[in-house]
BAKEVO-821797 format. One record per residue (C-alpha): residue in three letters; x, y, z. Coordinates in steps of 0.001 Angstrom, whole numbers, plus 500000, padded with zeros to 6 digits. Example, Ala and Ser with C-alpha at 12.3 -4.5 7.8 and 13.67 -1.06 7.14 Angstrom:
% BAKEVO-821797
ALA512300495500507800;SER513670498940507140;
END
This chain:
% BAKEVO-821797
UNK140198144068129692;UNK136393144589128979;UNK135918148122127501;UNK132573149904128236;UNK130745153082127389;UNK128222154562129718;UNK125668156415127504;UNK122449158011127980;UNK121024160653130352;UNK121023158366133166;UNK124701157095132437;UNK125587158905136096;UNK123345156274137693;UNK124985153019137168;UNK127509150964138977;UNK130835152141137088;UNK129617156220137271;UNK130558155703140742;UNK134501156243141598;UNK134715153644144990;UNK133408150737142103;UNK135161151941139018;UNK138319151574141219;UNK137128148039142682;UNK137057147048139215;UNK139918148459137222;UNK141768145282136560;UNK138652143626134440;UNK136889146917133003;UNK137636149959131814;UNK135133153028131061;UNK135748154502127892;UNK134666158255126583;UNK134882157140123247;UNK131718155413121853;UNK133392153366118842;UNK136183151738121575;UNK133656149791123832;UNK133189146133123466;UNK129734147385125425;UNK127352150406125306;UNK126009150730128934;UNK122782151888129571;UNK121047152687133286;UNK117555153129132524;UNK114873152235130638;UNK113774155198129729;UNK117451155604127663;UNK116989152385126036;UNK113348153734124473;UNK114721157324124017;UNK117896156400122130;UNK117186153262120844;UNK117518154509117399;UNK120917156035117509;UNK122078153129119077;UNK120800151085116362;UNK122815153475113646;UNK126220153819115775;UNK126888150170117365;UNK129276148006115573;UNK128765145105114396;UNK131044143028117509;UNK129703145582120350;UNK127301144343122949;UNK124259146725124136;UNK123823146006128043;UNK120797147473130514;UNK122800147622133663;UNK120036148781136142;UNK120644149474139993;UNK117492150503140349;UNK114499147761141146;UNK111762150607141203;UNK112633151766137537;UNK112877148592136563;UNK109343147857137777;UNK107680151221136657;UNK109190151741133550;UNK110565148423132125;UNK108250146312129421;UNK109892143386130764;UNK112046143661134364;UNK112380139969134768;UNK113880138744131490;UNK117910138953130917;UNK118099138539126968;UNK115296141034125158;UNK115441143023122076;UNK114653146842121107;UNK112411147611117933;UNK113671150560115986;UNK113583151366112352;UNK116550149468111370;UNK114581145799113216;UNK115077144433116177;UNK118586144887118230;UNK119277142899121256;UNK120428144033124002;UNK120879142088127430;UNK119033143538131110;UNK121496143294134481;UNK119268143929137283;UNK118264142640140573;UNK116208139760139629;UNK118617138515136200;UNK122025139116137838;UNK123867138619141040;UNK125624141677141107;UNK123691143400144087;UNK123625139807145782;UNK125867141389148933;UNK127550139602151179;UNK127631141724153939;UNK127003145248152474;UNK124686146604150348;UNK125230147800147301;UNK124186151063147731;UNK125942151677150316;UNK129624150830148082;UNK128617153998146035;UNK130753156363148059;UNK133168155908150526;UNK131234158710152989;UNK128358156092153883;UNK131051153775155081;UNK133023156447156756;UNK129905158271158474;UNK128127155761159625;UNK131208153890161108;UNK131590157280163373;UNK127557157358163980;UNK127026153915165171;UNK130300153577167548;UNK128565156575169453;UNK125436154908169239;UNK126703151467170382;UNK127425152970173622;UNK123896153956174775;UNK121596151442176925;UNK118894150579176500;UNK117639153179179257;UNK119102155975177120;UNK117500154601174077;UNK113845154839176002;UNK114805158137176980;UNK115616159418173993;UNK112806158470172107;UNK110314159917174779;UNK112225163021174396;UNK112324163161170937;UNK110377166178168855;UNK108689163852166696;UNK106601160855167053;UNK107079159805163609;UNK108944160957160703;UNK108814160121157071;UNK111300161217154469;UNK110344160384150727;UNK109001161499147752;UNK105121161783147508;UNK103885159515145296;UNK100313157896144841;UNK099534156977141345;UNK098481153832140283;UNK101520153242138059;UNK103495152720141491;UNK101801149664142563;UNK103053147335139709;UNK103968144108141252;UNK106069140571139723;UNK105004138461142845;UNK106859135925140701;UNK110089137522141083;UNK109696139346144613;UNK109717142724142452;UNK107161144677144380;UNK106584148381144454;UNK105855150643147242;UNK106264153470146278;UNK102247154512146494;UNK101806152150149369;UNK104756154010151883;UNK102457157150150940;UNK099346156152151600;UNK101151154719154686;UNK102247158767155565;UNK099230160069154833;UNK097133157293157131;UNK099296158310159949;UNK097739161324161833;UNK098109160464165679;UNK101031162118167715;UNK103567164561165983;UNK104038163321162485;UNK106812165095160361;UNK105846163983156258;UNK109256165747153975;UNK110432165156150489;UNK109371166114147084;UNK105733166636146886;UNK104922167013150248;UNK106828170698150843;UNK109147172779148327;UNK112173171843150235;UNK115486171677147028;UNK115456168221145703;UNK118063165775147899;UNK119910165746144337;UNK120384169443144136;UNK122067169805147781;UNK125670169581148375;UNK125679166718150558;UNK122429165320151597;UNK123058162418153400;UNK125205164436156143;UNK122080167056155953;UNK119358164483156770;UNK122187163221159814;UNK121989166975160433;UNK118487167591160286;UNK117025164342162425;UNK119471163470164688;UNK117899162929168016;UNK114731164584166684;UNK112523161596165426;UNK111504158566167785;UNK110359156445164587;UNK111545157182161185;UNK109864155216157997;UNK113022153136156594;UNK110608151960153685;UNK111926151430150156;UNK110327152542147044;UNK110102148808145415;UNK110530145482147649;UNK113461143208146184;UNK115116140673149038;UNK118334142067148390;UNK117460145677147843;UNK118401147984150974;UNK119614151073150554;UNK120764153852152907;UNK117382154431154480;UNK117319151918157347;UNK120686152759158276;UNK120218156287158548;UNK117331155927161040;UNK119450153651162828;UNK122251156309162700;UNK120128159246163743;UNK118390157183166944;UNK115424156490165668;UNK113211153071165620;UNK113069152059161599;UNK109793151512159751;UNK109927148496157007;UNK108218146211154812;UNK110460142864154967;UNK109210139445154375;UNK110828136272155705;UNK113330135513153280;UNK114055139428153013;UNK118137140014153598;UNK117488142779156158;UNK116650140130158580;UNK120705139018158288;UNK121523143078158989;UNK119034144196161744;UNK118127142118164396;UNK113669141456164879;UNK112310144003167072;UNK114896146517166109;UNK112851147892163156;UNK108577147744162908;UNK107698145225160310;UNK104576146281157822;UNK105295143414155693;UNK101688141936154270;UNK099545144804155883;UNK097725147314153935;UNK098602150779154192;UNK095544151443156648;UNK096983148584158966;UNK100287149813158878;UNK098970152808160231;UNK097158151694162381;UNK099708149324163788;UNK102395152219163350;UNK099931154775165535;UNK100055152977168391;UNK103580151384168732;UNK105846152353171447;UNK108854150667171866;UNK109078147798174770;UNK112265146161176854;UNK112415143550174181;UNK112421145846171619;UNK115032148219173219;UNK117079145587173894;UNK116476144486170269;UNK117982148047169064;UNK120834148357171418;UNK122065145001169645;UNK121604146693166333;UNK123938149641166856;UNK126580147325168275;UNK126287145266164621;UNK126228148482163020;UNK129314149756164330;UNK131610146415164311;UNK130036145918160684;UNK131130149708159771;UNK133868149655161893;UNK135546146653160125;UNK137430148212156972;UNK138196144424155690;UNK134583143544155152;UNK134316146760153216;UNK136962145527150969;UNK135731142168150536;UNK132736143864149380;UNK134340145845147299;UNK135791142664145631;UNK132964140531145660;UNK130856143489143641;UNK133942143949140993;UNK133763139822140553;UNK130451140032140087;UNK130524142844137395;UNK133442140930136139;UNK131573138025135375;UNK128225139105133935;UNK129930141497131505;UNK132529139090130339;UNK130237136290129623;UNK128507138902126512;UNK131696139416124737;
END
């Protein structure tokens, strides 16, 4: 049994905070409250690993492991000295302590098979969106075109407003790639038809964090309302996809994203059911966004997509197998440091 300790302020965003993975897992690891048990202190963010790194320094014994187990490419990218290296090292008073960097690009833990990782974080994005899409998957392709010309919104985008420099840092290299300035630039170039723009910075709506269920909110809020909803993610990784392009699938609207050839999406989500903006610059993509409308191919395109949606979310033993193939993969990287 490997014996961790989640510490740090973002301890709550990591793989084992979540219940749905701790459970997956329970055979192999086992989260401990106490500090001084743990074969391995677990970190989830930069931003810990600077803040605490001299406490860590004084408490870890001399057999435990100190492990950077990030789920998050776009902190990873912004904040991390090094994103792309698994074995680094800390300075602190007391000299240099090693520590080891689970990610996207040094691990296969988010490598899915089928479903994202995200997605495994609680059972209600399983259990939602198999109810959303079998409704969906029974619309045609004429109710589809209908419903997007009736829709109250041309275009929607949902995402924090950011647009300083710090959130174009790229690793071509390692397919590490952040959008977070680019998807607003891409909001704010987009000024023809009805545009909804929501999230923090762009209206003093409560933080998604702060509500009581925000994913069944946004459901709430959009469904039916938006004909094209930006699906874009903060930071480009192949195998990062979160909820985003699911939910504008879910809600009936035409997705918005940036994905490359060899970017996983393309095994999900079939081409011409989501816009592409992959290689353009922001004013391209709005300019290309601005004047899309959706055509038979495309329709037919997105009809496919809910029926995918809804056998993939519909299929309880491919959420297992998820399940198991995540807990492996956990399994595996944390064993091999102790």
């Amino acid at each position: 049994m490997i014996k961790v300790h989640a510490f740090g302020e973002y301890a709550h965003r990591q793989p084992l905070a979540y219940a749905p993975i701790r459970e997956a897992v329970a055979a192999t690891v086992q989260v401990c409250e106490a500090f001084d048990e743990a074969d391995i202190i677990l970190l989830a963010h930069s931003k810990d690993l600077s803040r605490y790194a001299e406490t860590l320094g004084t408490r870890m014994g001399a057999g435990q492991r100190l492990v950077l187990l990030s789920e998050e490419p776009f902190w990873d990218s912004v904040w991390a000295d090094d994103p792309l290296t698994r074995e680094q090292s800390v300075e602190t008073a007391l000299g240099s302590s090693p520590f080891v960097f689970l990610n996207h690009v040094t691990s296969d833990i988010y490598a899915f098979d089928r479903i994202p990782y995200f997605l495994l974080t609680d059972y209600a994005y399983a259990t939602c969106f198999a109810c959303w899409f079998k409704d969906n998957a029974r619309l045609s392709t004429g109710d589809w075109a209908r419903r997007f010309a009736a829709a109250e919104w041309d275009l929607a985008f949902v995402a924090e407003y950011r647009d300083e420099p710090r959130f174009d840092v790229a690793y071509p290299e390692a397919g590490l790639i952040g959008l977070g300035r680019w998807r607003t630039r891409l909001a704010l170039g987009c000024n023809d038809g009805r545009v909804l723009r929501m999230g923090a910075g762009w209206n003093t709506l409560p933080r998604r964090q702060t509500l009581p269920d925000w994913h069944l909110e946004k459901y709430l809020d959009l469904n039916g309302r938006c004909a094209v909803l930006s699906a874009v993610e903060n930071t480009y990784h192949r195998c990062y996809i979160t909820e985003k392009v699911f939910d504008s699938l879910a809600i009936g609207a035409m997705p918005l994203y940036v994905a490359g050839r060899d970017h996983r999406i393309r095994e999900l989500v079939p081409e011409g059911a989501f816009v592409d903006l992959h290689g353009m610059t922001p004013e391209d993509a709005a300019a290309r966004v601005s004047g899309y409308r959706a055509d038979t191919a495309d329709l037919s395109a997105y009809c496919e997509a809910q029926a995918r949606m809804s056998d993939l979310f519909n299929a309880p033993s491919l959420l297992r197998a998820e399940y198991d193939r995540l807990a492996q993969a956990l399994t595996r990287n944390l064993a091999a440091l102790i």
